[in-house]
N, C-alpha and C positions, 0 to 999 in steps of 0.2 A: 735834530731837526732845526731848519733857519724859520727865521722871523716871517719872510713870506710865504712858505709852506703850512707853519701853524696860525696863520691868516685864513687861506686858504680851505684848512679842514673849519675852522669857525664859521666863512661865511655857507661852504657847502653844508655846515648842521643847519645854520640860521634857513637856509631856502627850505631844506628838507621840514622844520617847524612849521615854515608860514605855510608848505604843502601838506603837512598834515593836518593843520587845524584849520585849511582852506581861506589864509589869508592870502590880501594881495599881498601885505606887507605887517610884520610885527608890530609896526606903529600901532594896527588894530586891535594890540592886546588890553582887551578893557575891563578883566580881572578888578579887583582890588587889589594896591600892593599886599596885603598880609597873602593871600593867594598867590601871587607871585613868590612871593619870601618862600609860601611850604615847594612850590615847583622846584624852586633852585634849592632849596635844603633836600629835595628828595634828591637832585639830581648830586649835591656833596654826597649821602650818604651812598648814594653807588659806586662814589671814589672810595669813602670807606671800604665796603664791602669787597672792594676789588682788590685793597690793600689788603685786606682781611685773608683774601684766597691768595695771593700772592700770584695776580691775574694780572700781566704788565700791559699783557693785546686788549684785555677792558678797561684797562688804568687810564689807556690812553682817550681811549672812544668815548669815558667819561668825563673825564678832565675838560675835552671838547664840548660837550652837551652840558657843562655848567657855564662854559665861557659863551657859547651860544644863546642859553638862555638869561646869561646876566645882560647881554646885549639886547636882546629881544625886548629886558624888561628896564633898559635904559632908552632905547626908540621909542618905548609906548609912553613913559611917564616924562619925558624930557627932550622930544622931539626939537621943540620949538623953543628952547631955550640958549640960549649963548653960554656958550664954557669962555673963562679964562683959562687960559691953556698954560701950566707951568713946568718951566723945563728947569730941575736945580741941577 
């Protein structure tokens, strides 16, 4: 897989989220982080699990819906903040 294609499966999770929990936009995830933290940790342990089953078509599907939701929960807590951006 290229760099734009595993772009592409993340931002089509990320839309698929803000339509399931009927946002406009992630930014509105107004969770606590620790409730954040257990979402993205469920969604590691389904990488587990799929390692577990030696399940590579779910390895994949969830590997995305962590990368998804760690985005989701970097737009809501850090919107409005400015990165230094470092390239070594």
């Amino acid at each position: 897989m290229n760099w734009p294609d595993a772009v592409q499966l993340i931002i089509a999770e990320h839309k698929h989220i803000e339509r399931k929990f009927d946002r406009v936009s992630c930014a509105e995830w107004t969770d606590l982080p620790d409730t954040k933290f257990r979402v993205l940790a469920e969604e590691v342990g389904e990488i587990a699990h799929a390692l577990n089953e030696h399940d590579d078509e779910n390895l994949m599907e969830e590997i995305v819906q962590v990368a998804a939701v760690a985005l989701a929960w970097l737009l809501s807590d850090f919107e409005y903040r400015e990165i230094e951006y470092r390239y070594d």
